[in-house]
Wavefront OBJ file of the C-alpha trace (Angstrom):
o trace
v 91.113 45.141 -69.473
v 88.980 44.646 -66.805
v 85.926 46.367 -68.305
v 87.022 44.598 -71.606
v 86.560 41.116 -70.038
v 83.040 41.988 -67.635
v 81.361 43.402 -71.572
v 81.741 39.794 -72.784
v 78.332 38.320 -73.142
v 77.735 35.264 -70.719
v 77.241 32.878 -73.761
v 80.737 33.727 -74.635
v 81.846 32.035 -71.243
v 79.957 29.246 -71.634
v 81.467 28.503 -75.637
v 84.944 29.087 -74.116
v 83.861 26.342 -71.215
v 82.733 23.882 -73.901
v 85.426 24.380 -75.987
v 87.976 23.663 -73.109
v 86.219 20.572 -72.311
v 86.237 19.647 -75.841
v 90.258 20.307 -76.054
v 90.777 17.899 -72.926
v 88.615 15.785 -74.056
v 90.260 14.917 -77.387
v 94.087 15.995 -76.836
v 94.066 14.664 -73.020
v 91.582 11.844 -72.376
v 93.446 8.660 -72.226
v 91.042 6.774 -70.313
v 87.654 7.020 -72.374
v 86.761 6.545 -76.359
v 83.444 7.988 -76.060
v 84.626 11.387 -74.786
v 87.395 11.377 -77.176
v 85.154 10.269 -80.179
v 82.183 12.759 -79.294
v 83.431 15.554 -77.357
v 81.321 17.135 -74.871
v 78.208 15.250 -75.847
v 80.321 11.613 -74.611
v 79.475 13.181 -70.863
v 75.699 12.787 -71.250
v 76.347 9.279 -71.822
v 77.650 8.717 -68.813
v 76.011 10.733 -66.339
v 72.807 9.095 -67.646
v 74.807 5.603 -67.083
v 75.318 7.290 -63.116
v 71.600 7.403 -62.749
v 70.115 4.544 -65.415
v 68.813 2.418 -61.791
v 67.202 5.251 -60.779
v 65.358 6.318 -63.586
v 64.375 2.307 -64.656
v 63.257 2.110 -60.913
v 60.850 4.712 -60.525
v 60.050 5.462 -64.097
v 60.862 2.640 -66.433
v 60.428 -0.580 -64.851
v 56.916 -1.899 -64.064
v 55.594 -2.885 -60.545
v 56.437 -6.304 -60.643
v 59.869 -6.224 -62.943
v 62.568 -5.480 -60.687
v 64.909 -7.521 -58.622
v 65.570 -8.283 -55.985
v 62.399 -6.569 -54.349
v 59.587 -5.619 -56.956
v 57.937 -2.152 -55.948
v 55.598 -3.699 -54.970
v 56.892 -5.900 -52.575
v 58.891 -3.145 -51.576
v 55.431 -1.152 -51.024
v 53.976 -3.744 -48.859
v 56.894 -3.437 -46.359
v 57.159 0.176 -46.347
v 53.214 0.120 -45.548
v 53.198 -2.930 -43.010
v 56.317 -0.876 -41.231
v 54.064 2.199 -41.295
v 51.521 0.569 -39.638
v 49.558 1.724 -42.588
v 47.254 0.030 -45.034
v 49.284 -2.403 -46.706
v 45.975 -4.027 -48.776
v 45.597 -3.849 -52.128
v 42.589 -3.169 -54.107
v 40.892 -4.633 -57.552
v 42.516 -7.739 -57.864
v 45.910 -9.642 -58.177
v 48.083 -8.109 -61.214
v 50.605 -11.269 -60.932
v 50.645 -14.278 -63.648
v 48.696 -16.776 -61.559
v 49.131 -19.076 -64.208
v 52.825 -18.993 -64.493
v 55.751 -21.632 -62.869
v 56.584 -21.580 -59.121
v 53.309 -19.190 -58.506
v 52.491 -20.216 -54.997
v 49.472 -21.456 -53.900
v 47.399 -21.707 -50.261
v 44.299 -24.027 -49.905
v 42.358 -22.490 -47.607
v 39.876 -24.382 -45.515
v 35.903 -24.168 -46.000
v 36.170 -23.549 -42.019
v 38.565 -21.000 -40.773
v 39.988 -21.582 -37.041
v 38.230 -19.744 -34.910
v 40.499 -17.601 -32.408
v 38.533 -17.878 -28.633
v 37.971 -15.162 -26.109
v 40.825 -16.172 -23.459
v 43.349 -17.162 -26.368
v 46.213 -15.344 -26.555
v 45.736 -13.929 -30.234
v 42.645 -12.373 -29.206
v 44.612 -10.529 -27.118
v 47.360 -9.738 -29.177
v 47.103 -10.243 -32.605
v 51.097 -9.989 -33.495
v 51.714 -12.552 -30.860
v 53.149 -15.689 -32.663
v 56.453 -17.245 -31.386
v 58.357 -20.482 -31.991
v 56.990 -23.723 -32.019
v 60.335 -25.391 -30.747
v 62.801 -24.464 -28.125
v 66.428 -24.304 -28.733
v 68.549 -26.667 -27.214
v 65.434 -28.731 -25.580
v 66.424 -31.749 -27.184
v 70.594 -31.113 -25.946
v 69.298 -30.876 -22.462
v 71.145 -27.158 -22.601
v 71.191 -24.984 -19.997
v 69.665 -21.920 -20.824
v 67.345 -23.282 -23.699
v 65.698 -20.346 -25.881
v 61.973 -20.396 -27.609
v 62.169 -17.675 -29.651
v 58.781 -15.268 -29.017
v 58.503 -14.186 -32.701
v 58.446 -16.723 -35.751
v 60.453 -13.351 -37.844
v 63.634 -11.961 -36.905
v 66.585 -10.172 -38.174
v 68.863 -12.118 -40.123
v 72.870 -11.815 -39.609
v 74.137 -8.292 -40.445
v 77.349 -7.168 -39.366
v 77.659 -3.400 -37.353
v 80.857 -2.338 -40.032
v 78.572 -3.601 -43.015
v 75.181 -2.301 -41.897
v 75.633 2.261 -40.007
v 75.919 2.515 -36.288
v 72.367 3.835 -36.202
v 70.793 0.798 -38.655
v 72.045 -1.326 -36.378
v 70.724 0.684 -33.055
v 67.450 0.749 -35.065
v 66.996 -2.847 -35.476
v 67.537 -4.005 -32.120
v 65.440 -1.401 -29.997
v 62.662 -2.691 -33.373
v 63.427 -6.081 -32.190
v 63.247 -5.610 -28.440
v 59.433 -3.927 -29.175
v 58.098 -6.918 -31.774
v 60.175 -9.548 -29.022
v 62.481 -10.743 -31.886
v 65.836 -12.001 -31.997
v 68.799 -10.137 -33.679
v 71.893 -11.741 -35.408
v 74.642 -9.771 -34.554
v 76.405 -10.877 -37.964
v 79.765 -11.943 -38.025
v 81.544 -8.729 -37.016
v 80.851 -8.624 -33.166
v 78.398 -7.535 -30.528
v 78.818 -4.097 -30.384
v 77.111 -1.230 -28.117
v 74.729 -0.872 -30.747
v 73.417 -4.853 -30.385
v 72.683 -3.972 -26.387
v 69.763 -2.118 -26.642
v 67.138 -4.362 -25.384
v 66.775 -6.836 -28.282
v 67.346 -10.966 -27.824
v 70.899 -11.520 -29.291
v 72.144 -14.342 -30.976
v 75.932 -14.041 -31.492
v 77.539 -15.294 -35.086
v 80.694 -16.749 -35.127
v 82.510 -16.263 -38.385
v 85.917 -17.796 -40.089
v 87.639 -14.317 -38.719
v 85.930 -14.838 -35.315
v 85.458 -11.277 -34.740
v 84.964 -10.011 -31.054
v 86.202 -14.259 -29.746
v 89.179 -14.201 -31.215
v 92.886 -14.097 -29.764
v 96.083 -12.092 -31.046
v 96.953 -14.769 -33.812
v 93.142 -14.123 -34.898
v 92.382 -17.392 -33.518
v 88.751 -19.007 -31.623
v 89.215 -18.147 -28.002
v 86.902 -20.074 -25.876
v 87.360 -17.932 -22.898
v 86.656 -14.465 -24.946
v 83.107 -16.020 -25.959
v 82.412 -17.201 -22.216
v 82.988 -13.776 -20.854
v 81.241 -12.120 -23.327
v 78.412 -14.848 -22.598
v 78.689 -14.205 -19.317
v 78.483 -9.818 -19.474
v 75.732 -10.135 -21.629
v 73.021 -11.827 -20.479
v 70.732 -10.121 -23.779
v 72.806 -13.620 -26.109
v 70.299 -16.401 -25.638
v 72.056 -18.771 -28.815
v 75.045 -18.650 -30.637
v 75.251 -19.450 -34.840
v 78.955 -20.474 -36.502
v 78.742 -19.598 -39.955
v 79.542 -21.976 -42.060
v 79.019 -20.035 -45.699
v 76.377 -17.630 -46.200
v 74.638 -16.917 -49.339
v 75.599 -14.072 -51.035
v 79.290 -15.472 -51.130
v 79.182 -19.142 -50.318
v 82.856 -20.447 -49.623
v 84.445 -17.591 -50.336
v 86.168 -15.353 -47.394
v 86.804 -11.559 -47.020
v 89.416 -8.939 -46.490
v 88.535 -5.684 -44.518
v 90.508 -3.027 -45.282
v 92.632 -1.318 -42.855
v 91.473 2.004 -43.706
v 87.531 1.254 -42.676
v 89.109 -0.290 -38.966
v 88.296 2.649 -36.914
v 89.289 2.352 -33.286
v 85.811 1.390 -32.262
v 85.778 -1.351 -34.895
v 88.796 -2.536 -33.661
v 87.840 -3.200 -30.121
v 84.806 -4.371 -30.978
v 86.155 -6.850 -33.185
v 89.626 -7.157 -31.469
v 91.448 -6.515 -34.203
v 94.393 -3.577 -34.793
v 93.741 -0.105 -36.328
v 94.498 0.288 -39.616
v 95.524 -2.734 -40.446
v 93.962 -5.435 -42.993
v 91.941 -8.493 -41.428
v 91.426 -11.469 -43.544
v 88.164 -13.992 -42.749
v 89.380 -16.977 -44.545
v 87.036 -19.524 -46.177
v 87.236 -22.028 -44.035
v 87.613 -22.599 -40.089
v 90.760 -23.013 -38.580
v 88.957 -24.039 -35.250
v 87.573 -27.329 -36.899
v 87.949 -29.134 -40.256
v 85.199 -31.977 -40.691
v 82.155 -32.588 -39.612
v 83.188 -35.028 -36.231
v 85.178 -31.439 -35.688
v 82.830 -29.530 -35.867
v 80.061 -31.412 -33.958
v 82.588 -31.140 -30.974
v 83.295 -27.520 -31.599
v 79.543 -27.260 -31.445
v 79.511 -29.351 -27.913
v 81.932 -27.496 -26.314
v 80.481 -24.496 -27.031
v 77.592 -25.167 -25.574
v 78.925 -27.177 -22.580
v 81.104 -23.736 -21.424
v 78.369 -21.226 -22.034
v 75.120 -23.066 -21.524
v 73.707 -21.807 -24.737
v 71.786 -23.240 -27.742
v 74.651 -23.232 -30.649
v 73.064 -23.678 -34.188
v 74.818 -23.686 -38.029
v 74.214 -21.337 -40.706
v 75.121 -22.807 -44.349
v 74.135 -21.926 -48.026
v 73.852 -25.259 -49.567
v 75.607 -26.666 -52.675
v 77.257 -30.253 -52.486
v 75.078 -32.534 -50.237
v 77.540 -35.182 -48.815
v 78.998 -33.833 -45.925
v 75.627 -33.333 -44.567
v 74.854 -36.426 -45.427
v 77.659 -37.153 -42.824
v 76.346 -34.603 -40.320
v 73.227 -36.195 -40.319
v 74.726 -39.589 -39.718
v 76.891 -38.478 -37.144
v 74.136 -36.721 -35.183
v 72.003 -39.832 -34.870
v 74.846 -41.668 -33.931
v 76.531 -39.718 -31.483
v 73.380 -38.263 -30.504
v 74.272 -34.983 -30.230
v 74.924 -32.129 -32.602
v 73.652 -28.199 -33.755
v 70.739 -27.336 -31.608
v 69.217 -25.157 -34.856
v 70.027 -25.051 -38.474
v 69.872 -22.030 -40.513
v 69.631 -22.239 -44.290
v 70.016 -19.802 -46.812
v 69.336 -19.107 -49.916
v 72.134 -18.446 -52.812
v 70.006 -16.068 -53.868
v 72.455 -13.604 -52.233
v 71.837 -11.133 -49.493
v 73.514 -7.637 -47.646
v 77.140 -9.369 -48.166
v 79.192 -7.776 -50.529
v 80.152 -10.330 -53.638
v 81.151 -10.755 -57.308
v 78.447 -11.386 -59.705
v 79.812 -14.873 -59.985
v 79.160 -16.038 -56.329
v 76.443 -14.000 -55.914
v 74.720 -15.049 -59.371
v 75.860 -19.230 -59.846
v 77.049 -20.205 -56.174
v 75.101 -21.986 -53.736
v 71.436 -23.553 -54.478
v 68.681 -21.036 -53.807
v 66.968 -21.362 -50.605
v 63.804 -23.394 -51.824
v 66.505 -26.425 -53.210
v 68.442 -26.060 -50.527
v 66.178 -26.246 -47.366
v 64.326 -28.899 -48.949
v 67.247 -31.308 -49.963
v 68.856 -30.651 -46.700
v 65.626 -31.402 -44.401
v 64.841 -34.236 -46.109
v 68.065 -36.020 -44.726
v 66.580 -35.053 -41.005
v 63.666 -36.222 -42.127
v 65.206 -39.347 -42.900
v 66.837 -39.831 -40.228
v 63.835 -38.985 -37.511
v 65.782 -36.335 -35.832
v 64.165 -33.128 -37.198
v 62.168 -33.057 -33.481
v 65.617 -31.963 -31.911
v 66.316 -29.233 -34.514
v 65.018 -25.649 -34.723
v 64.795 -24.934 -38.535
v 65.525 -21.462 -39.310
v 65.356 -19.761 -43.330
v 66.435 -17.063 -44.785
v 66.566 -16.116 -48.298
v 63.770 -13.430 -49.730
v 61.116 -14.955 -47.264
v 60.185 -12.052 -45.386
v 56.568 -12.189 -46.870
v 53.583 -13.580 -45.180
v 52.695 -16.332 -48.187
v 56.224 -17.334 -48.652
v 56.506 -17.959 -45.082
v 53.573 -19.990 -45.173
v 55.454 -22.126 -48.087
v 58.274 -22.763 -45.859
v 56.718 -23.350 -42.580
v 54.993 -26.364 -44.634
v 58.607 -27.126 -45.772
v 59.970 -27.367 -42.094
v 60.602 -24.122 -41.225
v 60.415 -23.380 -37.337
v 61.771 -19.424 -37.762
v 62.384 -16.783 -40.423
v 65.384 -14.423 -40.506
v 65.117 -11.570 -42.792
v 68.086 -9.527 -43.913
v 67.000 -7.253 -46.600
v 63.618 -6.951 -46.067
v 64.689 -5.283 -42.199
v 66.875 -2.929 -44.141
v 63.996 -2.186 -46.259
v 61.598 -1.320 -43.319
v 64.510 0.902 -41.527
v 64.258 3.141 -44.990
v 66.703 1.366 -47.907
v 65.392 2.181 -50.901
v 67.176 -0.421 -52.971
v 70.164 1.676 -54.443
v 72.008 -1.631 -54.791
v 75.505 0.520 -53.456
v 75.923 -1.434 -50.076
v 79.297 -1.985 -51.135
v 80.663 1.800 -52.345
v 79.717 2.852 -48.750
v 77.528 5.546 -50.536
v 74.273 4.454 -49.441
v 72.215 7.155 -49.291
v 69.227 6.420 -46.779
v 72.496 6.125 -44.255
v 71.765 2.260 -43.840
v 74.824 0.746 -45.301
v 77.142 3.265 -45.195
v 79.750 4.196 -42.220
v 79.475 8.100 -43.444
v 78.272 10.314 -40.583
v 76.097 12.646 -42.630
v 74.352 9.985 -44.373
v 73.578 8.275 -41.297
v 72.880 11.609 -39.636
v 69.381 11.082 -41.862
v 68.602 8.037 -39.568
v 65.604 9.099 -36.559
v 66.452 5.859 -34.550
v 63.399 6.275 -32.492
v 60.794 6.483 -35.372
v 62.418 3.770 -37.521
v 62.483 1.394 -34.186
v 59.160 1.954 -34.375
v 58.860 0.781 -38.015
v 60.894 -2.132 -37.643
v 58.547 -3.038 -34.931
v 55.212 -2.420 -36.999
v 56.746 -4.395 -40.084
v 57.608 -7.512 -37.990
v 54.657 -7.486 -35.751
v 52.206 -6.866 -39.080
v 53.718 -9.775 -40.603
v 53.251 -11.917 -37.790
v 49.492 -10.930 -38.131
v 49.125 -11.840 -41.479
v 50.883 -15.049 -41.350
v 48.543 -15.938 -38.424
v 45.475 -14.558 -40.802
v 46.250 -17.337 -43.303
v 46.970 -19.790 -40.832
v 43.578 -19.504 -39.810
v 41.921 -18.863 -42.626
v 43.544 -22.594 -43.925
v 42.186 -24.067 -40.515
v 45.172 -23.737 -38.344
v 45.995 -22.106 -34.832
v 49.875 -21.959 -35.574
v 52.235 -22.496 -38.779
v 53.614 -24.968 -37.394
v 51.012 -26.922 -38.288
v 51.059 -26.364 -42.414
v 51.887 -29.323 -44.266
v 53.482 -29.717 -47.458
v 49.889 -31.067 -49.037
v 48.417 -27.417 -47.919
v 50.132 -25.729 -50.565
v 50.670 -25.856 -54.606
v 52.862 -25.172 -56.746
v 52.535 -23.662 -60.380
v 54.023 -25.859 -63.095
v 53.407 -23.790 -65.840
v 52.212 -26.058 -68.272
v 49.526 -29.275 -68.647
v 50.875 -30.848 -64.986
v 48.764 -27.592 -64.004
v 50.006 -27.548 -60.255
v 51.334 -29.999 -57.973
v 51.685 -30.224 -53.989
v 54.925 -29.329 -52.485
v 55.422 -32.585 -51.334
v 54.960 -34.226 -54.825
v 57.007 -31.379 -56.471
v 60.115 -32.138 -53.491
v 59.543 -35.678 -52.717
v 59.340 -35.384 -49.242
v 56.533 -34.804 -46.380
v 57.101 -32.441 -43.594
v 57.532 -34.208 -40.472
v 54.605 -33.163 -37.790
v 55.805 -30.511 -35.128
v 54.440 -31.298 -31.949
v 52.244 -28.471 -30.907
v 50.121 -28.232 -28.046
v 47.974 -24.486 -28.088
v 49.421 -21.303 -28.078
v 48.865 -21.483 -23.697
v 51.613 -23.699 -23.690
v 53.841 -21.290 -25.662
v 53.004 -18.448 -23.894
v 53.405 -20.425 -20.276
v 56.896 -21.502 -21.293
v 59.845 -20.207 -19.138
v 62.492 -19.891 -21.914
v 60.126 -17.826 -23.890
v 62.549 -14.965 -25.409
v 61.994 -10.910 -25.296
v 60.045 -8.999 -22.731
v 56.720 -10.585 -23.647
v 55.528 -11.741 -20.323
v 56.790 -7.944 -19.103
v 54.634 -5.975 -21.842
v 50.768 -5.150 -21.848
v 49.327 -5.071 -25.337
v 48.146 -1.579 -26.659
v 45.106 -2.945 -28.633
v 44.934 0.233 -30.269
v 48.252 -0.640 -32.602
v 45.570 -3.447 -34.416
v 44.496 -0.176 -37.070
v 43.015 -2.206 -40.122
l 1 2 3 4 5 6 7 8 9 10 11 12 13 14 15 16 17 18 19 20 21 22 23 24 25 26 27 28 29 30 31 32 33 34 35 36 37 38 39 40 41 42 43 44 45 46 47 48 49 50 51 52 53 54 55 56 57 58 59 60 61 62 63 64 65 66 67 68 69 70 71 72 73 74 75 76 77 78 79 80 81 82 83 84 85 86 87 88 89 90 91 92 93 94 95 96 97 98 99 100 101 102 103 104 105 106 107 108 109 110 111 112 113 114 115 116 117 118 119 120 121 122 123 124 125 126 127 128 129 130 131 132 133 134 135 136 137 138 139 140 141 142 143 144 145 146 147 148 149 150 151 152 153 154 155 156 157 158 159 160 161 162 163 164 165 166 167 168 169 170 171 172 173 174 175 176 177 178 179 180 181 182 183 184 185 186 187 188 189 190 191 192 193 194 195 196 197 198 199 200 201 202 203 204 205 206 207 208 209 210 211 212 213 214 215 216 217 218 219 220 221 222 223 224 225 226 227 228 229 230 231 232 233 234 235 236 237 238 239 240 241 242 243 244 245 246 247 248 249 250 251 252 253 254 255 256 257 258 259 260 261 262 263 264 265 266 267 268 269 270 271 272 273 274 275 276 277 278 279 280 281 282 283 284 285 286 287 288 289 290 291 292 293 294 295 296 297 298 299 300 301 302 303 304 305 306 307 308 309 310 311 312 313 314 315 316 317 318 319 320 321 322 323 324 325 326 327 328 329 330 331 332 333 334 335 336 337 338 339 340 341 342 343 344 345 346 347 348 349 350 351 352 353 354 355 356 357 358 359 360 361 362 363 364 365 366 367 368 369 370 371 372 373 374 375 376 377 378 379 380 381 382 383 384 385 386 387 388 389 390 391 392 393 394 395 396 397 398 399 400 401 402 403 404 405 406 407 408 409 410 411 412 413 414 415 416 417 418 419 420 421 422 423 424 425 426 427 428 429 430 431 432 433 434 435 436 437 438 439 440 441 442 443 444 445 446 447 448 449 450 451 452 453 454 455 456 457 458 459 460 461 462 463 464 465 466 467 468 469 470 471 472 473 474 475 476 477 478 479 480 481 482 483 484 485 486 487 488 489 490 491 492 493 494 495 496 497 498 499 500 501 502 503 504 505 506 507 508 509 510 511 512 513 514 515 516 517 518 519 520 521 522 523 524 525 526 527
């Protein structure tokens, strides 16, 4: 029998295979009508479904098609991060022509950077124009050293090691990092200038009900010195007013006691705030938070309806005090987790937004107290430029740090599958992380940007972006209107930032990361 079954020929096998495959398939399948229909052949269709983003990624799609990073937009971070040439040769290949295609008017004489200034001596060097919490008289006021910094991304949502990576990159390039709503945990106190987001669940500040605790965030405050500002979330963009479960299956024991939550068992971040209800609430909740830890406390909101900060406005200049920043992002969605229908339709995207929204400060003559922070898809030197001469005092980038720590845009942040170990909580995956070298990268990518920004600062006249206004730039229209200023295309001009020289910024004692500490290694400037 034995030698009976080994003489079959091996093509044999693989007909009986098939036609078990094919029996299942049409007897047994309950689930799918292609398999049933076309036995055997219905698998192709799907496996090719499995990898269709792959293969229109890197074979079908052009380098300017995809969304929501083009390759080569992708390309220019993976270079810049690199410390590589990220210059391209031969010419733009984008539709110069076409609607929203931005614009810089360069001056006929660049500024020229001196001897003794402080971009001559480092060319990455290019921090905050404002201080946080100046205005509020706060106690431990914070100038952020670098204009980029990473945008709120929760340790849970982003690996153990992503998040490692991006604060020892932010500690090197002096940037701030948003601990997200899901904590500080060990792998935020590496080094890196904190700022500590306060979500509807109030992860890591919250009591046994699940509750704000005011004395949880002092004495957090208080052991970690590395928080210089604190951000309550109002809605984010990639779900805008809509809240969260977290499964009690991904609440390891370290997520637990990071978040002080129980093991195993669901958590629910609601919508809305159960610490404050309106805006007078909120304002308060905003005081006393800064009153009991001394800190700069800011807002983070996508925008949609525009009333109730119509209200916040008003109740700011009355009351005279309020948010010491104001973070605005886009609906164009980010690292959170959301159906297509909040991610796609909620929330204005960031370009509406910010500019509706500062044009009530503006109104109001109170944008000098308020640091102006962005984030949505602006983690590119010329759209930075855009929005500094929209308001902008900071940029936080979310996706675009991912991108420089080694995502590859597999767009499966959410299966927990990602496989450049980024999004993912699987060991192995993450295993594929070198914390060290991509530190290093997240360090090049923000520290290159900050040298190209500066390069078209200066090449449109300017020491600082600060100093951009909205007439610099122009928009494309698209059709006879040809282009138009942002001001004329928003209806509103920026209001001037004060700005002294970059001596002052560099003299300032609030001035955030280890800046003062470092000496530059002029040999990092490689193009």
């Amino acid at each position: 029998m034995i030698e009976f079954i080994s003489g079959i020929a091996w093509w044999t096998w693989v007909l009986i295979a098939l036609l078990v495959v094919a029996i299942k398939d049409v007897f047994f399948n309950k689930t799918h009508t292609i398999k049933h229909n076309f036995p055997i052949v219905g698998h192709f269709r799907y496996m090719l479904e499995s990898i269709g983003p792959e293969l229109r990624q890197y074979i079908v799609a052009n380098n300017r098609e995809e969304l929501p990073f083009n390759r080569i937009e992708r390309g220019w971070i993976y270079a810049s991060s690199k410390n590589e040439n990220n210059y391209e040769g031969f010419g733009t290949d984008q539709d110069i022509y076409g609607p929203q295609y931005i614009f810089i008017k360069n001056a006929m004489f660049p500024y020229k950077v001196k001897k003794k200034h402080a971009n001559a001596l480092d060319p990455y060097f290019l921090p905050c124009a404002k201080v946080m919490g100046a205005y509020n008289k706060r106690k431990r006021p914070f100038r952020p050293a670098s204009i980029i910094n990473v945008s709120a991304m929760s340790f849970g949502s982003l690996s153990a090691k992503a998040v490692e990576t991006l604060n020892k990159g932010c500690k090197l390039s002096y940037a701030y990092h948003n601990t997200g709503e899901g904590g500080l945990s060990p792998y935020h106190k590496k080094g890196g200038d904190v700022v500590f987001h306060i979500g509807t669940g109030y992860f890591g500040v919250r009591d046994a009900d699940g509750n704000f605790s005011m004395e949880m965030l002092k004495k957090l405050v208080q052991n970690n010195p590395s928080i210089r500002a604190i951000e309550v979330k109002l809605s984010q963009g990639a779900k805008p007013g809509k809240g969260g479960v977290l499964p009690g299956s991904k609440i390891t024991k370290e997520i637990a006691e990071i978040r002080n939550v129980k093991v195993g068992v669901d958590v629910l971040s609601p919508a809305y705030h159960t610490a404050f209800s309106n805006v007078p609430e909120l304002i308060n909740f905003v005081e006393q938070i800064a009153t009991e830890t001394g800190l700069p406390v800011g807002i983070k909101a996508a925008i949609g309806k525009i009333d109730q900060w119509k209200e916040l406005v008003t109740e700011m200049k009355a009351q005279d005090k309020g948010p010491d920043f104001v973070t605005i992002d886009g609906g164009e969605g980010g690292t959170g987790a959301a159906p297509p229908s909040f991610a796609d339709h909620v929330a204005l995207p960031w370009v509406y937004g910010f500019s509706e929204v500062y044009k009530l400060f503006a109104e109001a003559k109170i944008t000098d107290r308020i640091v102006f922070c962005a984030s949505g898809k602006l983690g590119f030197p010329a759209r930075a430029a855009m929005a500094f001469a929209m308001g902008v005092d900071c940029i936080n980038v979310a996706r675009e740090a991912m991108l420089s720590v080694g995502c590859i845009q597999a767009q499966v942040c959410h299966t927990n599958r990602c496989p450049t170990g980024v999004a993912t909580q699987n060991k192995w995956l993450q295993a594929g992380i070198d914390v060290t070298n991509k530190a290093e990268r997240v360090k090049y990518y923000f520290k290159n940007f900050n040298k190209e920004l500066l390069e078209i600062t200066h090449a449109c006249g300017y020491e600082h972006p600060s100093q951009f206004a909205m007439d610099d730039i122009n928009i494309g229209q698209g059709d006879n209107n040809k282009t138009t200023s942002l001001a004329r295309n928003y209806g509103y001009h920026k209001t001037p930032v004060p700005f002294a020289g970059f001596e002052e910024l560099v003299a300032c004692p609030n001035l955030g990361g280890n800046y003062k500490n470092d000496k530059v290694n002029e040999a990092e400037v490689r193009y």
